[in-house]
VEXKOLRO-108395 format. One record per residue: x, y, z of N, C-alpha, C in turn. Coordinates in steps of 0.1 Angstrom, whole numbers, padded with zeros to 4 digits, always signed. Example, Ala and Ser with C-alpha at 12.3 -4.5 7.8 and 13.67 -1.06 7.14 Angstrom:
REM residues 2
+0132-0057+0078+0123-0045+0078+0132-0033+0078;+0128-0022+0071+0137-0011+0071+0129+0000+0079;
REM end
This chain:
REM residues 354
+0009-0012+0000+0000+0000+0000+0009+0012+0000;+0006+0022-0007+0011+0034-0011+0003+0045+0001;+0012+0056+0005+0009+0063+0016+0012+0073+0007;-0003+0085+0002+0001+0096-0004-0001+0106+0009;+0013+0115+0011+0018+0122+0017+0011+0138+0016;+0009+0142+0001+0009+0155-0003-0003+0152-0015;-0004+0163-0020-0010+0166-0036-0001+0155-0047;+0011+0154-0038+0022+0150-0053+0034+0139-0049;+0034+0137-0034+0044+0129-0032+0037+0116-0025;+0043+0109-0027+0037+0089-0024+0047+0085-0015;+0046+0079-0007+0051+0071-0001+0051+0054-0001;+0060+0047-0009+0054+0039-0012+0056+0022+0002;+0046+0018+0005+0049+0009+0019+0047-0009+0010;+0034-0007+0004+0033-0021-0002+0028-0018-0017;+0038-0024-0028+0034-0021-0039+0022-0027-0044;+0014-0024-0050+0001-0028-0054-0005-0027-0073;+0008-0029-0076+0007-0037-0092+0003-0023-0098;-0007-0024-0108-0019-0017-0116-0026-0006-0107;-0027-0010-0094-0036+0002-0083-0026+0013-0084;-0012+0008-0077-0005+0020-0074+0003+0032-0087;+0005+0021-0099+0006+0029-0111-0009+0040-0117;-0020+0034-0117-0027+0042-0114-0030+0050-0107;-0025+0052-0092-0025+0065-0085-0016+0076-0090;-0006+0067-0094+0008+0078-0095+0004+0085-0108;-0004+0079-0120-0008+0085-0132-0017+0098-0128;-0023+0091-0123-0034+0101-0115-0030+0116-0112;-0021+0112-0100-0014+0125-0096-0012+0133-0108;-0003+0126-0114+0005+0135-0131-0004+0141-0136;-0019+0134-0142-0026+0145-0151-0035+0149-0141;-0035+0153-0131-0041+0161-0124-0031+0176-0120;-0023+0168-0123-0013+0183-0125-0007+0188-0135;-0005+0180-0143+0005+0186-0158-0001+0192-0165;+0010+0203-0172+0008+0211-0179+0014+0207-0193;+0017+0195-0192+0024+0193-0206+0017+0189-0215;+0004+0181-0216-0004+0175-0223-0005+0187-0238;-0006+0179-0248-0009+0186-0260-0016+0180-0267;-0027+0187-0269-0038+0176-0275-0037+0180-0291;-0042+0172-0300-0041+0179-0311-0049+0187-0319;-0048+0190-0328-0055+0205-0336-0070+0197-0340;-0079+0207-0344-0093+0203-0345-0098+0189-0332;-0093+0194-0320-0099+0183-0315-0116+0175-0311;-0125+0186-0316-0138+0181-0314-0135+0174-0329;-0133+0170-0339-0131+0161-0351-0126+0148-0350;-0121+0148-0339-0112+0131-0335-0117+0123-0327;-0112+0111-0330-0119+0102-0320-0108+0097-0312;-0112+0097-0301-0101+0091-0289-0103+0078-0284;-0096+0072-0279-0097+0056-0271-0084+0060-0263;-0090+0052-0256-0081+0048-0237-0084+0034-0235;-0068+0027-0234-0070+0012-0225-0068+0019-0210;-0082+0016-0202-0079+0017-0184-0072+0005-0180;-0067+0004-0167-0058-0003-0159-0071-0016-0157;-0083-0014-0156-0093-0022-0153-0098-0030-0160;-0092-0029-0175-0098-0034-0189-0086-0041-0197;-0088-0048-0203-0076-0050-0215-0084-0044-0227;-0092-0046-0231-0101-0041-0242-0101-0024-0239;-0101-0016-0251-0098+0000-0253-0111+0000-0251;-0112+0014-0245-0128+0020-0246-0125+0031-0257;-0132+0030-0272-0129+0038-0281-0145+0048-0284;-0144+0053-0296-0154+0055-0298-0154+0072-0292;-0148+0081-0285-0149+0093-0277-0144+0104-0281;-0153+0110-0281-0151+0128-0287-0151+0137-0272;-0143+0149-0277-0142+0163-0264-0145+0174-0274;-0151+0181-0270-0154+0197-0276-0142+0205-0273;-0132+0200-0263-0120+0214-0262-0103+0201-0250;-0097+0208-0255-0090+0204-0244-0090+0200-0225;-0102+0213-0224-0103+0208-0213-0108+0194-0208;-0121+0194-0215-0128+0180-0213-0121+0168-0217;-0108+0172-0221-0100+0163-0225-0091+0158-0209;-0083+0168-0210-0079+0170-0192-0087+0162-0182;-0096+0164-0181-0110+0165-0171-0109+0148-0174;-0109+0143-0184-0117+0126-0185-0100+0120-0180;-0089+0124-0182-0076+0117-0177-0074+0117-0167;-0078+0133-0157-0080+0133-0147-0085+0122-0138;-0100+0123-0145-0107+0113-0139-0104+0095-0140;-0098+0092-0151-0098+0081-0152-0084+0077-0149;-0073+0084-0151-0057+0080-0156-0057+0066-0161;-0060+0065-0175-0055+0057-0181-0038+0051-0185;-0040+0038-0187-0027+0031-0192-0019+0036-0205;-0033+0038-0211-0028+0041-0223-0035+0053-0225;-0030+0061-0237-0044+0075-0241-0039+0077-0254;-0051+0076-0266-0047+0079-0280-0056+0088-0287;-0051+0095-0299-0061+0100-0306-0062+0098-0320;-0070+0098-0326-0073+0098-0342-0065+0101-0350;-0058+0104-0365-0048+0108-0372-0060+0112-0384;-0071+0106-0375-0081+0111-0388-0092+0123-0384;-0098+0131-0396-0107+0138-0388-0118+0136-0395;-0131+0135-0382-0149+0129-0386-0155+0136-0385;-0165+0139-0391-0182+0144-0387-0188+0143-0375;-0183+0128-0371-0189+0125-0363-0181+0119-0356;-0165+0121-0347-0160+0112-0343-0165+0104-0334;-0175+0104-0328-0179+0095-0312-0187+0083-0317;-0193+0083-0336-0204+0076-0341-0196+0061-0337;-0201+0051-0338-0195+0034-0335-0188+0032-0347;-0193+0029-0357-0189+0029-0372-0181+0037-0381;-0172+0033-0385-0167+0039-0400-0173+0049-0407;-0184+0041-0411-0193+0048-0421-0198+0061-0415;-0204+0060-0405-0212+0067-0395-0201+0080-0395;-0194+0075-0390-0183+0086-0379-0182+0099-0396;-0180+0097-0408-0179+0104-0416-0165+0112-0421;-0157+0103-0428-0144+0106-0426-0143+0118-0435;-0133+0129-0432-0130+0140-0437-0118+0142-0439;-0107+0128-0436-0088+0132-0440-0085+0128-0429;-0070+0124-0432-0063+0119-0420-0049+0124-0425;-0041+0126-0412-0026+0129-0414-0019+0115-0417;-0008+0118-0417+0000+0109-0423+0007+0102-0417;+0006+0090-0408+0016+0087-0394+0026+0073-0397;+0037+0078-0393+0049+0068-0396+0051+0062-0382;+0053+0048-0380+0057+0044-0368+0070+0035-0371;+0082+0036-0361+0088+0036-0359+0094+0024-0347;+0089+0008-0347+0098+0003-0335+0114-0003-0337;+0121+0005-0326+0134+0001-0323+0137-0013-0324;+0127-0025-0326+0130-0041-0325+0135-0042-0337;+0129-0037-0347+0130-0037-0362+0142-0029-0368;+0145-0028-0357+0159-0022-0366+0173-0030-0363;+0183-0034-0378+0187-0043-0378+0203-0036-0369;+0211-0048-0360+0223-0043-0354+0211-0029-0339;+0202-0032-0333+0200-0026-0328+0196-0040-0313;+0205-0032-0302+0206-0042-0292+0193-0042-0283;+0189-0055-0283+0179-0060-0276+0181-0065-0261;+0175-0061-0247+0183-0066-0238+0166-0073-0233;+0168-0089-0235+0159-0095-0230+0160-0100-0215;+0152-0097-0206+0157-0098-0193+0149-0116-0192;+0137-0118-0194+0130-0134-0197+0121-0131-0208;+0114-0144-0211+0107-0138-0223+0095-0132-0222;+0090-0124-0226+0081-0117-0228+0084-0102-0222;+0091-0101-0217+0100-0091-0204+0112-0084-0213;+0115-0071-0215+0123-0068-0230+0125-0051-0220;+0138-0049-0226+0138-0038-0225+0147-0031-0239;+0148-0021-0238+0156-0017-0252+0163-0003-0244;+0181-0006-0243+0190+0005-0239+0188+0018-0249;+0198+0028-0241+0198+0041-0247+0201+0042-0260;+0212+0029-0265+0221+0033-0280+0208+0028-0286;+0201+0016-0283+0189+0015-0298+0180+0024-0295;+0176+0030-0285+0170+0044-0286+0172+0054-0298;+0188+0057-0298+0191+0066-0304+0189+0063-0319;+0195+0050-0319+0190+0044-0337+0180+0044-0337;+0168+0042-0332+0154+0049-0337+0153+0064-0337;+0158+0072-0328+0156+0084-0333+0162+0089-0350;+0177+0084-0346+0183+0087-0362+0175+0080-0373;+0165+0073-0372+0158+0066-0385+0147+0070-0383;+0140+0079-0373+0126+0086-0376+0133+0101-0380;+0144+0107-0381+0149+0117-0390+0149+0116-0406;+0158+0103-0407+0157+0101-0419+0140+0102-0429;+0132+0095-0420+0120+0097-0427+0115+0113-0426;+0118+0117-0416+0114+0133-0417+0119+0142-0430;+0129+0138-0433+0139+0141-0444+0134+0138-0455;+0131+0124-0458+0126+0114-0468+0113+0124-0471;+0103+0127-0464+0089+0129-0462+0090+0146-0469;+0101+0153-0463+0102+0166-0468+0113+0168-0485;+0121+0158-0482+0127+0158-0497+0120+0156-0508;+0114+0145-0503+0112+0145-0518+0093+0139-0515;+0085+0144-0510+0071+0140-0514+0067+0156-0506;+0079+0168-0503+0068+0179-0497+0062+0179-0488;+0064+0171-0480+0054+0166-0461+0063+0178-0456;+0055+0185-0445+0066+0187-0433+0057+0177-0422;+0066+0175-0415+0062+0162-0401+0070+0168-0390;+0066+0161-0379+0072+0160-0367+0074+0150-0360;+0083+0152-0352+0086+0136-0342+0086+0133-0333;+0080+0121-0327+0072+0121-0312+0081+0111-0309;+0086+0107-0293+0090+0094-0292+0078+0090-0286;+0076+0077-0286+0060+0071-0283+0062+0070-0268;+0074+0067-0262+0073+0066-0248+0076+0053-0243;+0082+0045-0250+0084+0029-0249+0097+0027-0259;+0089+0020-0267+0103+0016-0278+0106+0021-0293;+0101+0034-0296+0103+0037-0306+0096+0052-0309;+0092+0054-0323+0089+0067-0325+0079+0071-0334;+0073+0080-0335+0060+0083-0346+0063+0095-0357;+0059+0093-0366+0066+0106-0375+0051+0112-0381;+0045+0123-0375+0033+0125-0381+0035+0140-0396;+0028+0133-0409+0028+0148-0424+0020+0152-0417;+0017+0165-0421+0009+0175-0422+0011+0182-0434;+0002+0176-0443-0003+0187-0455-0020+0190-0462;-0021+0197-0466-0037+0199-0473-0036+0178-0481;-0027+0177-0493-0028+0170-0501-0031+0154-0489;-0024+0154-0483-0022+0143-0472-0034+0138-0464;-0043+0151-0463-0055+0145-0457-0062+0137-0468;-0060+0135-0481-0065+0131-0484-0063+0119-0493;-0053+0114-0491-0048+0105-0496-0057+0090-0490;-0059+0080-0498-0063+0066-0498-0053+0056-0494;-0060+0042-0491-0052+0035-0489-0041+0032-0492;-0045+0031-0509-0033+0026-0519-0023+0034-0523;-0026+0051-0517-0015+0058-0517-0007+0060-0510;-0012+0061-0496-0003+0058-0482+0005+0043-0485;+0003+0034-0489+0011+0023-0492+0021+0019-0503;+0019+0027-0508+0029+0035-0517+0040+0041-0511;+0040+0053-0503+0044+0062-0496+0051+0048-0483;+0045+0043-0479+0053+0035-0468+0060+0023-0474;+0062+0022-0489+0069+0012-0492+0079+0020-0500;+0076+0033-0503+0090+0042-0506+0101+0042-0496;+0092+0045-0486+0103+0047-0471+0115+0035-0468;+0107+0027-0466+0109+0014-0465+0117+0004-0479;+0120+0011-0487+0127+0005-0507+0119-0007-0508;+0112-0012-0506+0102-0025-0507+0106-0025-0523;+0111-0039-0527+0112-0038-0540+0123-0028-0547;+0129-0022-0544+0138-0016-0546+0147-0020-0552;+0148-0015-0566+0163-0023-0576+0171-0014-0580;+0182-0021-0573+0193-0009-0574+0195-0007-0588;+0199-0017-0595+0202-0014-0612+0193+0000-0619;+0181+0000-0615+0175+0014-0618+0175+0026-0614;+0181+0023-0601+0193+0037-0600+0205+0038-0600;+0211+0029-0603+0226+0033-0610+0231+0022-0620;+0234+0025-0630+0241+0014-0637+0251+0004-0637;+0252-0006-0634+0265-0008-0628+0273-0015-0631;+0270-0017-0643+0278-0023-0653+0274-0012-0671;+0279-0001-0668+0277+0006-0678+0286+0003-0689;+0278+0006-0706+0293+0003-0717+0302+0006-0713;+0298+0018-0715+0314+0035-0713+0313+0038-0699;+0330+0036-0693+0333+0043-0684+0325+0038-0669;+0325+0046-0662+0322+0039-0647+0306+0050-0645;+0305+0043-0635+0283+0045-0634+0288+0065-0625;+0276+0070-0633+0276+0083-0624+0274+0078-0612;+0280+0089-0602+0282+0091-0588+0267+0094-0588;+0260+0091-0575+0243+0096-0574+0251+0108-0558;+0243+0118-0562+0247+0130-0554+0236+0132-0545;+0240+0139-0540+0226+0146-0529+0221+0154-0536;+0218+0158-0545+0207+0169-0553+0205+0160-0562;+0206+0147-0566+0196+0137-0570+0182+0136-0563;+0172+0130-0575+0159+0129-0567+0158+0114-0564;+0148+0112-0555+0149+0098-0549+0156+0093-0539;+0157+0078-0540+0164+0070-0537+0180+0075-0540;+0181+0079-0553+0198+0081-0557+0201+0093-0549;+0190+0103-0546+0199+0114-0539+0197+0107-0526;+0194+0100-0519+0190+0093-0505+0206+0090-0502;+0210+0078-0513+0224+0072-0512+0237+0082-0518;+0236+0095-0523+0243+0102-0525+0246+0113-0513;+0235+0112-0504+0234+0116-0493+0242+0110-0482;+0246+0096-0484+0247+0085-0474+0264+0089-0483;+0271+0085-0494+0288+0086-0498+0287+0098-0491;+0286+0112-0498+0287+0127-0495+0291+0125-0477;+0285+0118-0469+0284+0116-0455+0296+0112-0449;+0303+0102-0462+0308+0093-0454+0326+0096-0462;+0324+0103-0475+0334+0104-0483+0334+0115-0493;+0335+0127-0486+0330+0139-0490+0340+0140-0507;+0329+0142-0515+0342+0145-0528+0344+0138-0533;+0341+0125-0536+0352+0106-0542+0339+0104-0552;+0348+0103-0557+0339+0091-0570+0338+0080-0569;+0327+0073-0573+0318+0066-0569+0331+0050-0574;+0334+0045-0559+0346+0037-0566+0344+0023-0558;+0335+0017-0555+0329+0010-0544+0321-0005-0551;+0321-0015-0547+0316-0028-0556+0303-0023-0553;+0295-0036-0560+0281-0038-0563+0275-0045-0547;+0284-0053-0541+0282-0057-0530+0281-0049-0520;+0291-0039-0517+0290-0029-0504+0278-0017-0512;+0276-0017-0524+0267-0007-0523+0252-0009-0522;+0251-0024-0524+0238-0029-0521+0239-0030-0505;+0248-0034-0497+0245-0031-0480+0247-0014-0478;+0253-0005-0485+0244+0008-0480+0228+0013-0482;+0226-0002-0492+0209+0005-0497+0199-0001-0485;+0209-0018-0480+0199-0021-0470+0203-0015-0460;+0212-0006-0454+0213+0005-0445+0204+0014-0445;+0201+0016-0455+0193+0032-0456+0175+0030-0455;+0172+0016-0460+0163+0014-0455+0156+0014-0441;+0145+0020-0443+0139+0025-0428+0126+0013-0427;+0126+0000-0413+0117-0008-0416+0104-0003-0404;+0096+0006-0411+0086+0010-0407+0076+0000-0404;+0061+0004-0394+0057-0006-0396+0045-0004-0407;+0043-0009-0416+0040-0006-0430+0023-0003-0426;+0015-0013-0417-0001-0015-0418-0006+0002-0411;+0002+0006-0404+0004+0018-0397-0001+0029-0410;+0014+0031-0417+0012+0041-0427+0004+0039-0439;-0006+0024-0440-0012+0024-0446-0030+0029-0442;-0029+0029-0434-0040+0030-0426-0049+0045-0420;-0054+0049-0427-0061+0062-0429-0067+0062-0409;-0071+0053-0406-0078+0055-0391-0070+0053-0381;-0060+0053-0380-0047+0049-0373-0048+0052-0361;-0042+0051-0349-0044+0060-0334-0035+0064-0335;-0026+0077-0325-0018+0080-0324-0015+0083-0310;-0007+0084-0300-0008+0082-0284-0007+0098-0289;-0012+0102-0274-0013+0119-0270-0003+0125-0260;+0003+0133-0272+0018+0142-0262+0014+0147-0249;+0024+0143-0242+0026+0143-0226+0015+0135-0218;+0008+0124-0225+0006+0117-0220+0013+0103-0216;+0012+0095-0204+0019+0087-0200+0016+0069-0209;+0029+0068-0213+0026+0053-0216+0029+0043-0208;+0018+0034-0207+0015+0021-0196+0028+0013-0197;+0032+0014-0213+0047-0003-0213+0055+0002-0202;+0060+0018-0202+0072+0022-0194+0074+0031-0183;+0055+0037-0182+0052+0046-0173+0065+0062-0179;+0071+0065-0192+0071+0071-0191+0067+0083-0204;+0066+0096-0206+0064+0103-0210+0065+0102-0228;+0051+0105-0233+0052+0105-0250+0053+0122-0254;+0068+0123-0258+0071+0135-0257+0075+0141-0276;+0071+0154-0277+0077+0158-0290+0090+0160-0290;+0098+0157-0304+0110+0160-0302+0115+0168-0307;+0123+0180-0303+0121+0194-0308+0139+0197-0313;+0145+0207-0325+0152+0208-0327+0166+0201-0330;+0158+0190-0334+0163+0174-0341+0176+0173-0326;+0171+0172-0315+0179+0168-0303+0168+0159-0294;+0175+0147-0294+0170+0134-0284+0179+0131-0271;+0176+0126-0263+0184+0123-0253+0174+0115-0246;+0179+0104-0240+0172+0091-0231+0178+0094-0216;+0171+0102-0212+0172+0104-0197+0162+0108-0188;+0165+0110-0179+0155+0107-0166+0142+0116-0168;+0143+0132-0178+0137+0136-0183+0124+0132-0188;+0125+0115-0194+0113+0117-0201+0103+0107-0190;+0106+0112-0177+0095+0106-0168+0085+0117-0159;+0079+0118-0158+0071+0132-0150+0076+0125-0131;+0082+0115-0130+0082+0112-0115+0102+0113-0111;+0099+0119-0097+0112+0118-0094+0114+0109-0078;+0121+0104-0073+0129+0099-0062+0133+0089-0063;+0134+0082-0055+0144+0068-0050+0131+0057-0046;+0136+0044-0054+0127+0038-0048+0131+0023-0046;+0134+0019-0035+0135+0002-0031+0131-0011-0042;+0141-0016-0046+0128-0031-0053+0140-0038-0051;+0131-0049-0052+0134-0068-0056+0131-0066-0070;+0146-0072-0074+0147-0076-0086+0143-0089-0092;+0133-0094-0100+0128-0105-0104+0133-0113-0116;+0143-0106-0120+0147-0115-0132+0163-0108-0130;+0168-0117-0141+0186-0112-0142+0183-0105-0145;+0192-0093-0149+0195-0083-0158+0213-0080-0161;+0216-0078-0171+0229-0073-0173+0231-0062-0174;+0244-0060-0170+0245-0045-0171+0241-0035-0185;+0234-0026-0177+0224-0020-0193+0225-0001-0191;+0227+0009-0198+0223+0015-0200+0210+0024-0203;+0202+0030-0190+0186+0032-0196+0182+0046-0190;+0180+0053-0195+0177+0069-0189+0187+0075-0189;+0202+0073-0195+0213+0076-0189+0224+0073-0180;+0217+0063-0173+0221+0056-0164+0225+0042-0164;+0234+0033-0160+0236+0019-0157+0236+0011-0150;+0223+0000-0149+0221-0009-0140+0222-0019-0145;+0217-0028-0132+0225-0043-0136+0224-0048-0121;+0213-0061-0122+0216-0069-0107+0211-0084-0110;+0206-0091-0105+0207-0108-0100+0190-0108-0093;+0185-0116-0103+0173-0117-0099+0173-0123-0077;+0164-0118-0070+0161-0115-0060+0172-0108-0052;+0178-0095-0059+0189-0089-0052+0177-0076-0051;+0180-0067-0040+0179-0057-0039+0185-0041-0038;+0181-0036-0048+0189-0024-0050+0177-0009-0051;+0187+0004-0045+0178+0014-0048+0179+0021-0063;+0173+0025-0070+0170+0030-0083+0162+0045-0082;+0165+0055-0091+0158+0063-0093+0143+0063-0096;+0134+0066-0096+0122+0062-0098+0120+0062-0113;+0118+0070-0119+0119+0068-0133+0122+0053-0136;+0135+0051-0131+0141+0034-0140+0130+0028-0132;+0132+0027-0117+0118+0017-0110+0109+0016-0115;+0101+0029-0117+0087+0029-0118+0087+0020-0132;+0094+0023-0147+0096+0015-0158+0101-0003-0158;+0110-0004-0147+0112-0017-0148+0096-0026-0143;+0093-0016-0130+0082-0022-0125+0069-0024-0133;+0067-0014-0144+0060-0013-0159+0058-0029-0161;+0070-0030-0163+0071-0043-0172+0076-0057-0158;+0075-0057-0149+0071-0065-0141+0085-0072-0135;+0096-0063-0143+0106-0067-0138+0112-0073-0126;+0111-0056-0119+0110-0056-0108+0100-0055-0096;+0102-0050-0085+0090-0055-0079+0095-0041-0067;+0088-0028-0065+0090-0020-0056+0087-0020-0043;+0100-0018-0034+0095-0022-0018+0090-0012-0010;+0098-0001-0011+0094+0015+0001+0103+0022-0012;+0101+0032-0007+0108+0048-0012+0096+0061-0013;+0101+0070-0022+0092+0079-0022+0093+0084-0032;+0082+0091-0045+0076+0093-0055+0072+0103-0061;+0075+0117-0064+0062+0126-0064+0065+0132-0081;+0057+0141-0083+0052+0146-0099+0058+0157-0097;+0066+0154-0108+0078+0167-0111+0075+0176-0117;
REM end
């Protein structure tokens, strides 16, 4: 049982799973000012998984941000998402009903999927993902922001979801209105699906050796002209058919494809809390990321029993590492996250909304 102290600080005596992460959520949007809800919000439809449900309660419209506030308040959900589309009728049950009017354009991003990116499985089902593959998903939801603005005219922005990876949402007139079959186009661009290199560079030409593909190429050839220029500023293009086919499967970004084909998509809601890690789905502003203690709205110290091995791992900035049934104290942030995921197990400490 948790002993709340203040408005904002917990005392924690007996952990209590789902109950006490729901209090601590609680506290947070009852106080935060961070929440960003998105533009036209009476047009969207929202869904929340509660702590009491495994099944989402979808289907829910707000006339303003407040009543948005007001229902998180009330409920603190696990999860909290919104629409990428906008309805007539977001709150109708149906498709048809709800009356679709456009959707943005949303790229999702999980760090699993990316290849050479370290996985630290503590048992199975039990996973965590350190700082460095953090960062490789940041640097590959840039690339798409790039990709999106190079060459198809999107401007977008970049959320980290709050767990294991990243969301890249267009914003354009043209984009709301795009169809299935065109969004899946667009996410198998990203992604080189089918992609043959022979058609962008010759590589076995009559005469002479294959043009260099530059960075003021369009496409894919300026993509990989972008990638030499990076790596060998000035050189002609002097490299086999083999290493230039593994920079093409470097440069591929493996999105998750059903995501950006999908006009009705959810998208979680900035500065709200995500349930995998208990911590913060934050925008990422002036192409600077950093995995640290920052992206949790909770600060102190808190006791646990460790339930599984763990190796030494880098996570928030920090490096832990202990022996299932050892006990060690942790910042809350990592606690409150390990204990997310059931790792660990919190004994006492103290908690409050930063």
């Amino acid at each position: 049982m948790y002993h709340r102290e203040s408005t904002s600080i917990f005392k924690i005596k007996r952990w209590e799973g789902a109950a006490t992460l729901k209090a601590l959520y609680k506290a947070y949007y009852s106080k935060t000012s961070r929440l960003k809800p998105p533009s036209e919000i009476q047009r969207r439809e929202f869904a929340f998984q509660l702590f009491e449900f495994e099944s989402y309660v979808r289907h829910i419209s707000f006339r303003d941000p407040g009543e948005l506030k007001s229902y998180l308040e009330a409920n603190a959900p696990r999860h909290a998402y919104y629409s990428v589309a906008l309805y007539q009728l977001p709150d109708a049950k149906s498709m048809e009903e709800k009356g679709w009017l456009g959707s943005e354009l949303l790229v999702d991003i999980d760090v699993d999927n990316l290849s050479g990116c370290r996985e630290l499985r503590a048992v199975s089902g039990l996973d965590l993902v350190d700082d460095a593959c953090l960062m490789e998903g940041f640097k590959a939801a840039l690339r798409v922001r790039r990709i999106l603005y190079r060459d198809l005219g999107v401007s977008s922005r970049v959320y980290f979801s709050g767990s294991r990876g990243f969301h890249i949402i267009g914003y354009c007139d043209y984009c709301l209105t795009l169809g299935r079959e065109e969004r899946s186009e667009i996410a198998s661009y990203i992604a080189g699906v089918d992609l043959k290199l022979e058609h962008l560079i010759p590589l076995k030409p009559k005469k002479g050796a294959p043009a260099t593909p530059t960075a003021d190429d369009p496409g894919w050839r300026g993509l990989i002209g972008e990638y030499l220029a990076s790596r060998n500023p000035g050189v002609v293009l002097e490299i086999g058919e083999d290493e230039l086919r593994a920079i093409v499967e470097e440069l591929k970004i493996p999105i998750d494809m059903q995501v950006t084909r999908d006009p009705s998509r959810l998208a979680r809601i900035i500065g709200s809390i995500n349930g995998k890690s208990s911590l913060l789905v934050v925008e990422v502003e002036d192409d600077s990321f950093n995995p640290t203690l920052d992206l949790s709205p909770f600060r102190g110290e808190v006791t646990v029993r460790a339930n599984v091995d763990l190796e030494d791992a880098t996570i928030l900035g920090l490096k832990i590492g202990f022996r299932r049934g050892e006990t060690v104290d942790l910042e809350a942030p990592i606690a409150l996250l390990l204990a997310s995921k059931g790792i660990v197990t919190p004994m006492s400490g103290e908690v409050w909304v930063e």
